[in-house]
C-alpha positions as CSV (number, residue, x, y, z in Angstrom):
1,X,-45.7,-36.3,-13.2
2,X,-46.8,-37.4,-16.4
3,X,-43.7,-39.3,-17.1
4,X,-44.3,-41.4,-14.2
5,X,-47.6,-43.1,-15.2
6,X,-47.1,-46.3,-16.8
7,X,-48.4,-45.9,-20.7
8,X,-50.0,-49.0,-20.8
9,X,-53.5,-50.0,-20.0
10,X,-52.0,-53.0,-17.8
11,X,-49.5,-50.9,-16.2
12,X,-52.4,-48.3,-15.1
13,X,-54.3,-50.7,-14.0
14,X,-51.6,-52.3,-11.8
15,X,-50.7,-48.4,-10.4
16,X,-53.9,-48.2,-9.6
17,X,-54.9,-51.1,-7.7
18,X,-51.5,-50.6,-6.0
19,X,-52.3,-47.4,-5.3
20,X,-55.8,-48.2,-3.5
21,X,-54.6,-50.8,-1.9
22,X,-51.9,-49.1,0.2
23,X,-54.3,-45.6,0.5
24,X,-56.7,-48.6,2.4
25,X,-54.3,-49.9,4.6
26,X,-53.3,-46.5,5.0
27,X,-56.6,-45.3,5.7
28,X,-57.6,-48.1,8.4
29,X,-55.1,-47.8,10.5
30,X,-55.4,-44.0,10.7
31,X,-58.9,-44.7,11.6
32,X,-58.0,-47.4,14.3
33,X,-55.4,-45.8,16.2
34,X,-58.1,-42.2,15.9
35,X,-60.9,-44.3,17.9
36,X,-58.8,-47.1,19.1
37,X,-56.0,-44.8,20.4
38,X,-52.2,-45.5,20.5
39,X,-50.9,-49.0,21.3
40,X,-51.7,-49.6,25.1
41,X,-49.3,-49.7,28.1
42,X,-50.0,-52.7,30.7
43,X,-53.6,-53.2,30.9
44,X,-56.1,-55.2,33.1
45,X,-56.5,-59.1,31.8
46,X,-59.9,-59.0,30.0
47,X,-60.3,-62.9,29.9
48,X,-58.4,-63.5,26.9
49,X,-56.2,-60.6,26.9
50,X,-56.0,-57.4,25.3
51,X,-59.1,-55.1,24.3
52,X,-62.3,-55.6,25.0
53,X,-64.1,-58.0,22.7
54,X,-66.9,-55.4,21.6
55,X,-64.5,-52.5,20.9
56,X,-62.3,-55.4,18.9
57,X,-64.4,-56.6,17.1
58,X,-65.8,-52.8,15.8
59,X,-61.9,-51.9,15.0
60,X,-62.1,-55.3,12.7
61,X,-65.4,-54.1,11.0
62,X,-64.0,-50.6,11.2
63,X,-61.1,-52.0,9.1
64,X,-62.8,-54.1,6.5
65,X,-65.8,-51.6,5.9
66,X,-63.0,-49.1,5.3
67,X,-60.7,-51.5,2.9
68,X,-63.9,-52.0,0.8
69,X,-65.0,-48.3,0.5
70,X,-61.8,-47.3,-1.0
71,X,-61.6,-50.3,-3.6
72,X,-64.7,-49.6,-4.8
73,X,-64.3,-46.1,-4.9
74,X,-61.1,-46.6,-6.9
75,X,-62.9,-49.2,-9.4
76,X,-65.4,-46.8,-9.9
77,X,-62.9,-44.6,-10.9
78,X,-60.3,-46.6,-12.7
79,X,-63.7,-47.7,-15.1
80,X,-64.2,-44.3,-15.8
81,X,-60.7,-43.5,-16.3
82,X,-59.9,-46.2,-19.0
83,X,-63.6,-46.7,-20.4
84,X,-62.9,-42.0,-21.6
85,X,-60.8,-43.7,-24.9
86,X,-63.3,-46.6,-25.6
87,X,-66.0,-44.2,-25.5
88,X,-64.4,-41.6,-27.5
89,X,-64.2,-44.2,-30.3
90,X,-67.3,-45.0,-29.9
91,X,-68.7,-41.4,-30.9
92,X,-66.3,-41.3,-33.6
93,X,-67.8,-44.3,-35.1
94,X,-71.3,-43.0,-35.0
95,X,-69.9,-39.6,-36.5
96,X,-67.9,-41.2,-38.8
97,X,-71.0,-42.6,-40.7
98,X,-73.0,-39.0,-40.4
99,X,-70.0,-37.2,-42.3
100,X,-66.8,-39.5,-44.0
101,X,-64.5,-36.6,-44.1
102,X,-64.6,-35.3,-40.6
103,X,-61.3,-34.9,-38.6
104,X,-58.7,-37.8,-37.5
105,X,-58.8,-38.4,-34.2
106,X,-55.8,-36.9,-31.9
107,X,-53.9,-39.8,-30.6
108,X,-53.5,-40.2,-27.3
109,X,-53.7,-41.9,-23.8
110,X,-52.5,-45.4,-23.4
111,X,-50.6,-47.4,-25.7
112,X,-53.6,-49.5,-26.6
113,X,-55.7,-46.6,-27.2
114,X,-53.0,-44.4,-29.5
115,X,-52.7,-47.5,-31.9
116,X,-56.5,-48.2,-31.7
117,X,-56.7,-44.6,-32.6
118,X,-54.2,-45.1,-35.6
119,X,-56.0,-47.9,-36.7
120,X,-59.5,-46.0,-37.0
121,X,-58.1,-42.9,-38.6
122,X,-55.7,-45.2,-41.1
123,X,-59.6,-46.7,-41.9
124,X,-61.1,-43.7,-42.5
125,X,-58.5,-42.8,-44.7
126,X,-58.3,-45.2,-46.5
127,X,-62.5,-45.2,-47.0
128,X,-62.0,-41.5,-48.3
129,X,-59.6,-42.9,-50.8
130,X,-61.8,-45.4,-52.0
131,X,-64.5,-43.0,-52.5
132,X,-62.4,-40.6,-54.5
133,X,-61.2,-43.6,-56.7
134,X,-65.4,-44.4,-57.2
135,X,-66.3,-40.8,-58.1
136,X,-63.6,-40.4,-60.5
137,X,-64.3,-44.3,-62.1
138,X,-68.3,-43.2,-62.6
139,X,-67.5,-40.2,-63.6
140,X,-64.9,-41.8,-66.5
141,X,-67.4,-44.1,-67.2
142,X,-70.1,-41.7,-67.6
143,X,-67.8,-40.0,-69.8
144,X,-67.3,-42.9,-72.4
145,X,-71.0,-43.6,-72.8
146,X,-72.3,-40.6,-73.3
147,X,-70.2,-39.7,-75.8
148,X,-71.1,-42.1,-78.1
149,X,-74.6,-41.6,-77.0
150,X,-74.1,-38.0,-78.3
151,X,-72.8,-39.5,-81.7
152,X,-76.4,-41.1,-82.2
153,X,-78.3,-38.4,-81.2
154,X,-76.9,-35.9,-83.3
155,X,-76.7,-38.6,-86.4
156,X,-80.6,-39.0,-85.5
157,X,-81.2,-35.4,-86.3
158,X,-79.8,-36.2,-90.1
159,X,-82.6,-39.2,-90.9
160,X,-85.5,-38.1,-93.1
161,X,-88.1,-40.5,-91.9
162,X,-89.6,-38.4,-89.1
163,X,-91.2,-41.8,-87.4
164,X,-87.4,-43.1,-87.3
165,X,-86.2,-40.4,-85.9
166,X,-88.5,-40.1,-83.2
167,X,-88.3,-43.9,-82.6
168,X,-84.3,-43.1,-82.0
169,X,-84.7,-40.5,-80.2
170,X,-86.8,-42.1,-77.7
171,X,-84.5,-45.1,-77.7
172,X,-81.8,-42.7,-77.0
173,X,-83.7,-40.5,-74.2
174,X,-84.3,-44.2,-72.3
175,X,-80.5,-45.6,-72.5
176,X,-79.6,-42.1,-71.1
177,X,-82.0,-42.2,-68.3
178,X,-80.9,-45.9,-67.5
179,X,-77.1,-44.8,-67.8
180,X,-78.0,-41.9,-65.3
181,X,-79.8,-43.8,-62.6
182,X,-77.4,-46.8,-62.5
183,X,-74.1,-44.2,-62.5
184,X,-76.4,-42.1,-59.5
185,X,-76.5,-45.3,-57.6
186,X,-72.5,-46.4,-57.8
187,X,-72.3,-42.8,-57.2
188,X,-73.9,-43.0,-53.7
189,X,-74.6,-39.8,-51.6
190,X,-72.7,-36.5,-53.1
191,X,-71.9,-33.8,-51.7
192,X,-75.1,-33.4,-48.6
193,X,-77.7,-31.0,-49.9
194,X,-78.4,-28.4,-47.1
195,X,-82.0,-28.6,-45.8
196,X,-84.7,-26.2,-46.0
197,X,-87.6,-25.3,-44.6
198,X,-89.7,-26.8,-47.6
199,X,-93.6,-26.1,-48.3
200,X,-94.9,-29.7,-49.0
201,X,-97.8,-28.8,-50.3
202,X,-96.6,-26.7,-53.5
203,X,-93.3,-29.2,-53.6
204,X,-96.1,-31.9,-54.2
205,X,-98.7,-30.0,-56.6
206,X,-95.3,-29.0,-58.8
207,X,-94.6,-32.4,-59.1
208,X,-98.4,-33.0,-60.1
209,X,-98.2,-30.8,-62.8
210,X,-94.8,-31.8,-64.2
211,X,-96.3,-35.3,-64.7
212,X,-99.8,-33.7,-66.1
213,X,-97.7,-31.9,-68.5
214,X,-96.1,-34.7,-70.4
215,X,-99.5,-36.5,-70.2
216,X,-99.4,-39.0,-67.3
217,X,-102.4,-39.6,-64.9
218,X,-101.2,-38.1,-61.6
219,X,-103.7,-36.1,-59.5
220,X,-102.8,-34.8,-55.9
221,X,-105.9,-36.5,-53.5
222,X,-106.9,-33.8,-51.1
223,X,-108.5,-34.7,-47.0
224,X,-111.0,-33.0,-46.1
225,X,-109.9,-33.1,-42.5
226,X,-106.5,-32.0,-43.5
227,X,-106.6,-28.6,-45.5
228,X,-102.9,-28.4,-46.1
229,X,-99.3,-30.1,-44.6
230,X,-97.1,-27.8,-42.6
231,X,-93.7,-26.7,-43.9
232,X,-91.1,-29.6,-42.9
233,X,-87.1,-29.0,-42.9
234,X,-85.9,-31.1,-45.1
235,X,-83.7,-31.7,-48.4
236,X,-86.1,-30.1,-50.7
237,X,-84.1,-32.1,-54.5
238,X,-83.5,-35.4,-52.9
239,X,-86.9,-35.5,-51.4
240,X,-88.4,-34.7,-54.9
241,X,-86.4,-37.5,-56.6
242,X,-87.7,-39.7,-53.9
243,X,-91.3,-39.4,-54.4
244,X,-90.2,-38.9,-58.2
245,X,-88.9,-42.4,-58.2
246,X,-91.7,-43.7,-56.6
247,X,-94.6,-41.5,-59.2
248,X,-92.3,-43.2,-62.2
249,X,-93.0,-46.4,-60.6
250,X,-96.5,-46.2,-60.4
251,X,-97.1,-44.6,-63.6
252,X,-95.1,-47.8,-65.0
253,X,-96.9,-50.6,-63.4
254,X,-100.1,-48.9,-62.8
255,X,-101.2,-46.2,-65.3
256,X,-100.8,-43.3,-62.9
257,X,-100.6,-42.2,-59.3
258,X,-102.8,-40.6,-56.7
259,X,-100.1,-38.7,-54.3
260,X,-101.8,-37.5,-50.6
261,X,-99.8,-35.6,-47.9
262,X,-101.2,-37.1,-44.1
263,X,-99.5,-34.9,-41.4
264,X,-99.2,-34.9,-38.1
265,X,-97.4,-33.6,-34.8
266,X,-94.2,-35.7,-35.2
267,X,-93.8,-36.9,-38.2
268,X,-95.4,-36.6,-42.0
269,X,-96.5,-39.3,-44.2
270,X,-96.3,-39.1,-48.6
271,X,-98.3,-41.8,-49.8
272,X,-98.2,-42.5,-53.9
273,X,-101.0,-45.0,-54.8
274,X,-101.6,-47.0,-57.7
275,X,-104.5,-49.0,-59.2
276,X,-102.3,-52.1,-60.9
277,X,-102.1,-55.4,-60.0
278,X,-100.0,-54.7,-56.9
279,X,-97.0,-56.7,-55.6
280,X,-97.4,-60.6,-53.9
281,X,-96.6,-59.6,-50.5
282,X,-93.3,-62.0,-50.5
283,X,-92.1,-59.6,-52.9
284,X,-92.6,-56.2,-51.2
285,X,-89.3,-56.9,-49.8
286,X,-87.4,-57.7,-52.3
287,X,-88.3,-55.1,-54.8
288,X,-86.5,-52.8,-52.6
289,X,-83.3,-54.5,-53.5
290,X,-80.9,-52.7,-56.2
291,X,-81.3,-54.8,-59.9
292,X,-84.4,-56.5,-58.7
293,X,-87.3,-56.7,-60.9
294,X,-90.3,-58.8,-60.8
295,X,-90.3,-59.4,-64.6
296,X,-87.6,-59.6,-67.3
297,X,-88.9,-57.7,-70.2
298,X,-87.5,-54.6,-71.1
299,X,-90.4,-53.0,-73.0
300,X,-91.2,-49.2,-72.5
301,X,-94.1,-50.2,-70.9
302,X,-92.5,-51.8,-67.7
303,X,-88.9,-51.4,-68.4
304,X,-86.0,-50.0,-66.2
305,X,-83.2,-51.4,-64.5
306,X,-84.7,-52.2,-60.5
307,X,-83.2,-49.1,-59.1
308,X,-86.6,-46.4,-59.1
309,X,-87.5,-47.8,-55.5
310,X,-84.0,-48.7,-54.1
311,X,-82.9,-45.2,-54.3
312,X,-85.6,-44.2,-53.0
313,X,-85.5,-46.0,-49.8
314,X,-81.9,-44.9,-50.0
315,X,-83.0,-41.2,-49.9
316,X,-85.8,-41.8,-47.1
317,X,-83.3,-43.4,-45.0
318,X,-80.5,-40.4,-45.3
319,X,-83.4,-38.1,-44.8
320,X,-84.0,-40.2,-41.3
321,X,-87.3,-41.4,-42.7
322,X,-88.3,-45.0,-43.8
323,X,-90.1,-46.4,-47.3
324,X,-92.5,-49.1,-46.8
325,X,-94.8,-50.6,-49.5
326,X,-98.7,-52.4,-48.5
327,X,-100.9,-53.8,-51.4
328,X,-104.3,-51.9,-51.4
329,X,-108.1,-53.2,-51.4
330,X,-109.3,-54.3,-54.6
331,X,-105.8,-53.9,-56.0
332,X,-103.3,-51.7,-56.5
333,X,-100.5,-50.7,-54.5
334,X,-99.0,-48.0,-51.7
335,X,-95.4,-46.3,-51.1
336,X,-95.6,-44.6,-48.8
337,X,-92.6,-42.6,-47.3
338,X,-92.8,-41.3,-43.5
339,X,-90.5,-38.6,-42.4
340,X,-89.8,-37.2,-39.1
341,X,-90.4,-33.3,-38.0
């Protein structure tokens, strides 16, 4: 049976048109000759001849109304009989940029459909490829600059001047952390963390106190409405380097950071505040870009390469949630990062 339907989409489409159109004719004059009966012997002249008008005319009706029933019936089916591949491909899209690596697609149905089919899996091939050839480029490159990075910090180790060698080795501690965060970025997403059910509050006062530690002006700001935030699921590092990102930036520009947890029934909100001279608000866009800076010094004081906030709207949007940036009143300004429940 299978051999006999036509394995193009043209050629099923023509079968079943065909198809409907003789079932109708079919169909109608069953009906007819049910109520109609047979075809007549010699019968009284009616005027004109024949049948009586009224029961002609409901036999012509009777024959139209059926005709129409059965071609919409069969459009209605032929669209969901070729639409099945178009939407399959569909849903593979939308997995296909949830998880790179999931399975080809079997090919099959039409002939339109199987080489679509070929097509999407040759491009998701051929995407996986590419990937592999980035991770093992960064992780080359990451190779070659550290090592000589190692050279200098061991040959730092050897200078007598103590106020040299701390001068090195902070120069050294800065190219490595510029070399990480521009090689995490090419990188992209790794492997996906799993998610946890994380507890915000003490996720938030750790970070506090890391930052306290090494002497940086970062408090947690408390609501009094709001005792504590609820547990959320989540990806408990890559949330952490998100609000990191956005604590570094703030410490930078501003002097410090006041971080504040506002949750609610469907969503929570992180907000990291600072009290510098905020961002023009034609800028609050850009600054999200990879590489952009507002200034082109690179002094400790406001160095870095223009990735802190890009990777972390990067990480808010993988974890469903968005990054959004306001100025605040008298100055200052506000990240804040919303995530679902």
């Amino acid at each position: 049976m299978a051999r006999l339907i036509p394995r193009t989409l043209f050629g099923r489409l023509a079968l079943l048109l065909f198809v409907a159109v003789l079932a109708s004719h079919v169909l109608a004059l069953t009906m007819m000759f049910e109520v109609l009966g047979p075809p007549p012997g010699p019968q009284p002249d009616h005027g004109m001849g024949g049948e009586p008008p009224t029961l002609l005319h409901f036999g012509r009706w009777l024959d139209i109304g059926i005709r129409l029933s059965v071609l919409m019936l069969a459009a209605w089916v032929g669209a969901r009989w070729l639409s099945q591949p178009v939407l399959r491909l569909a849903e593979a899209a939308r997995d296909l940029g949830r998880d790179i690596h999931r399975p080809a697609l079997v090919e099959e149905g039409t002939v339109e459909c199987r080489e679509a089919t070929r097509v999407f899996n040759q491009m998701q091939a051929q995407i996986c490829r590419q990937l592999a050839e980035r991770d093992r480029f960064v992780a080359a490159v990451s190779h070659d600059l550290r090592t000589p990075l190692t050279r200098l910090a061991l040959r730092t180790e050897t200078l007598q001047d103590a106020t040299q060698r701390q001068q090195f080795a902070r120069d050294i501690a800065e190219m490595n952390t510029l070399i990480t965060s521009t090689l995490d970025y090419l990188r992209g997403a790794a492997d996906p963390e799993p998610s946890v059910l994380l507890d915000l509050d003490s996720e938030l006062h750790s970070l506090v106190d890391d930052y306290q530690d090494t002497g940086h002006a970062v408090r947690m700001e408390a609501i009094a409405s709001q005792p504590s935030c609820a547990p959320l699921r989540t990806q408990a590092a890559a949330l952490r380097r998100c609000i990191g990102n956005l604590v570094d930036n703030a410490v930078r520009y501003g002097g410090g950071a006041h971080i504040r947890c506002v949750d609610a029934a469907d969503q929570v909100c992180i907000e990291v505040r600072d009290f510098g001279p905020g961002i023009a608000e034609a800028e609050l866009h850009n600054v999200l870009q990879p590489f952009y800076r507002l200034e082109g010094s690179r002094n400790r004081s406001s160095g870095g390469v223009g990735l802190g906030l890009s990777i972390a709207q990067d990480i808010a949007r993988r974890l469903h949630g968005q990054l959004s940036l306001h100025n605040a009143a008298p100055s200052g300004l506000v990240a804040r990062v919303t995530l679902p429940r």
